[in-house]
Residue, then its C-alpha position, 0 to 999 in steps of 0.5 A: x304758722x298753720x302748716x310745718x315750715x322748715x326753721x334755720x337754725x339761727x340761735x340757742x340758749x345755753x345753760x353751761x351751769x345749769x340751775x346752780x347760782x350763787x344768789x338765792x332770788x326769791x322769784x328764780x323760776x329756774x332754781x328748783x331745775x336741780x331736781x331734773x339732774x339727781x346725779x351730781x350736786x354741782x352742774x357744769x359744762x363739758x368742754x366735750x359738750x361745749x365743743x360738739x354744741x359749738x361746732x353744731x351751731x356753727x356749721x349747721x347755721x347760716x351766716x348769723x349765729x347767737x349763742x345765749x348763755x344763761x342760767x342759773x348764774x353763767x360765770x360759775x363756769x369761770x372765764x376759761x370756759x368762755x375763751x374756750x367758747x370763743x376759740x370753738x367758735x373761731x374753729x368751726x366758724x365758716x365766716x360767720x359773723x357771731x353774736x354772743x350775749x351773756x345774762x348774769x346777775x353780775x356778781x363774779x364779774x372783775x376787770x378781768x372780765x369785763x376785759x374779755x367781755x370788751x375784747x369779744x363784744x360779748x353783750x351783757x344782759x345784768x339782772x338789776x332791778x334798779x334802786x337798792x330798795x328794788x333791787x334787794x327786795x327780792x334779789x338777794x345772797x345765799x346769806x340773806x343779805x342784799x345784793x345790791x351794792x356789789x350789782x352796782x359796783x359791777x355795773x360800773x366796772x364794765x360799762x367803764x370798760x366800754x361793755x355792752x351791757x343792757x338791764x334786765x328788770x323783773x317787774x314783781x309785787x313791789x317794783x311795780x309800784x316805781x316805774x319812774x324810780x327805775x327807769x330814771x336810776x338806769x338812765x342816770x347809771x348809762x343804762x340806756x337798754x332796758x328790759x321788763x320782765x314782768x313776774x308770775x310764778x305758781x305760789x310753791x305752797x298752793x299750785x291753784x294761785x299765782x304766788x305772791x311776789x307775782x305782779x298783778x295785772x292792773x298795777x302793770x298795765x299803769x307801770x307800762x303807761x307810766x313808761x311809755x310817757x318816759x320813753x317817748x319824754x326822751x325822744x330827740x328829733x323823734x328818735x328814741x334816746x333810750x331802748x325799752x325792748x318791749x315797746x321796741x318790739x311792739x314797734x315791729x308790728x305796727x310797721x308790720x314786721x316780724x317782733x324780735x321778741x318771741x312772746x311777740x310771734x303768733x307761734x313759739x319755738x323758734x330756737x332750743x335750750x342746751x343744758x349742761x348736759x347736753x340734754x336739749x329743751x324746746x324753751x327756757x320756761x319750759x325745761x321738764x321731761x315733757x319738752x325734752x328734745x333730744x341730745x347733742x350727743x346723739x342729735x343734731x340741733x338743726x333736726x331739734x329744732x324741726x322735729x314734730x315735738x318742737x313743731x308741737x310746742x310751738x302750736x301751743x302759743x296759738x292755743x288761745x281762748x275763743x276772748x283772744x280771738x274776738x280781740x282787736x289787739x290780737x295781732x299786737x301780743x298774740x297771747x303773749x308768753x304761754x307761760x304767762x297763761x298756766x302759771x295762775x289756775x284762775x286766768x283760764x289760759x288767758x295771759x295772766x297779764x291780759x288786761x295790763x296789755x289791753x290797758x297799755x295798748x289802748x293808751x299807747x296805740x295813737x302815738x305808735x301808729x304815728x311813729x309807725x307812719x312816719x318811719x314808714x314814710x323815711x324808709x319810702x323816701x330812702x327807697x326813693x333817693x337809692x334808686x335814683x342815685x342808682x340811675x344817674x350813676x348807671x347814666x339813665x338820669x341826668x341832673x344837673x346839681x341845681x334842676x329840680x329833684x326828679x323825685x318830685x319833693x319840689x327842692x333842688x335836687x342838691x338839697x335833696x337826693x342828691x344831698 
């Protein structure tokens, strides 16, 4: 994006309880955002708030509109928050088909819950770093305790009530080391959609260094290939059985497409963060005064969104040393986050993950320019059939059902196009 363009406004991320959890993680980035907001221990939501954010998004968005809600922990709010979210969005809604996706560590969640999370089609993002001996590692409760059985339990009651839900797996020191461990423990469990995070954080006692729960390069570059192999192993009739949202992603730029994941785009800042304030932030990572947008109160999310400080913001990611530009893979991670290039002092504004990218990419570059091949040769035949069906049906073509396909596949046409 070399010049300004106008972005519509699409989606936002909201942090309804702010930083505040019931769960004490050892690599939570978005705990020690308490500082930010002295004046009250405990952050949550208005429903003045929710409602001026609600109708915003609503009517100043096109025809798809997503809502994240995130945290800290989202449920803390309580169910009745939601509903409210859910009758706001109905309100001012203008037709609209509306998407909302909720992040949580799975703790509070009951059948009462997972019931309106079915009812609403809400999609559930549910923090699970995999087996118990992953996942309590680092994940654990204000106790100390593990977190672990109680995750899982809630797992199980909401994908019994036929929601939707995806894991979301933080890739630190220790779970790197098990890749086959957690990707079969998902499957098996019917957590078919997964995402993995990987993990870097400034050390808290020495801000010259990653801190040591971060996972290191080397070792993801293999926990990524050891992956692929999985992932492509469950392939049935060359389709995947099982959804990886990075090599997902990955798989738009091969066909040449935008990536859905924005670390993926050669720019960032292609949607805001609403905190329970109101207060509005040009990203998740970045919640400080430095990137404080505006707020709702007194702005209108649509002009946030395109402000010159966005618009800055999002410049940053293409902010790249002159190794990234030399790069063959460039077009392939585009720097990846820029979080990922200041969190570690000694990586130089390089992606801290850069040789596990380069090592992955190497690996997995033949079979996804194969796949990519093929897929684009589905979508050509597709095209082909549609815009013959479209010319007998208008009376510009007529086959009988037995003459050879005019599209020239040497079948039939009944066996073919017109199958």
């Amino acid at each position: 994006m070399d010049q300004k363009v106008f972005k519509p406004l699409t989606s936002i991320l909201v942090k309804p309880a702010g930083p505040d959890c019931n769960m004490a993680c050892t690599y939570c980035f978005y705990y020690d955002k308490a500082s930010l907001f002295p004046e009250t221990p405990k952050h949550r939501m208005s429903e003045e708030i929710l409602e001026e954010m609600v109708k915003q998004l609503m009517q100043q968005s096109g025809q798809q509109v997503s809502f994240g809600w995130q945290g800290g922990e989202p449920t803390l709010m309580g169910l009745p928050f939601y509903r409210k979210a859910v009758e706001f969005q109905q309100r001012y809604g203008r037709g609209q088909s509306v998407g909302n996706g909720l992040q949580t560590n799975g703790i509070l969640i009951d059948s009462e819950w997972a019931k309106f999370l079915q009812e609403y089609n809400f999609l559930v993002g549910l923090s699970f770093d995999g087996p118990k001996h992953i996942h309590d590692k680092y994940r654990k409760m204000r106790s100390g305790s593990g977190s672990w059985d109680k995750v899982s339990d809630h797992a199980k009651l909401m994908l019994d009530a036929g929601v939707q839900v995806n894991a979301l797996v933080v890739v630190n020191d220790y779970s790197v080391n098990f890749p086959e461990e957690i990707y079969t423990f998902h499957k098996e469990h019917g957590l078919n959609f997964m995402q993995f995070i990987p993990c870097v954080e400034t050390h808290p006692k020495n801000q010259e260094i990653a801190a040591p729960f971060s996972v290191p390069a080397d070792k993801l570059g293999q926990f990524w290939c050891t992956l692929f192999d999985l992932w492509i192993a469950d392939f049935e009739d060359g389709k995947p059985t099982t959804s990886i949202r990075y090599f997902d992603s990955l798989f738009y730029r091969y066909v040449n497409m935008d990536a859905p994941e924005c670390t993926l785009l050669p720019y960032c800042g292609v949607y805001v963060v609403v905190e329970h304030n109101g207060d509005v932030y040009s990203c998740d990572f970045f919640v400080d005064p430095k990137w404080k947008l505006g707020n709702i109160k007194n702005d209108k999310l649509i002009d946030l969104l395109n402000s010159d400080r966005q618009y800055e913001f999002g410049q940053m990611k293409a902010n790249w040393p002159e190794e990234c530009e030399n790069c063959k893979w460039l077009r392939y991670c585009y720097g990846g986050c820029t979080k990922d290039r200041i969190r570690d002092p000694r990586d130089r504004k390089l992606n801290h993950f850069c040789d596990a990218f380069k090592e992955f990419l190497e690996y997995s570059h033949e079979k996804f320019s194969e796949l990519a091949n093929k897929w684009q040769e589905e979508q050509r035949i597709e095209s082909q059939k549609y815009r013959i069906q479209q010319m007998i049906a208008s009376g510009q073509l007529e086959v009988n059902r037995n003459d050879p396909c005019p599209c020239g596949s040497g079948l039939k046409f009944k066996k073919c196009c017109g199958a």
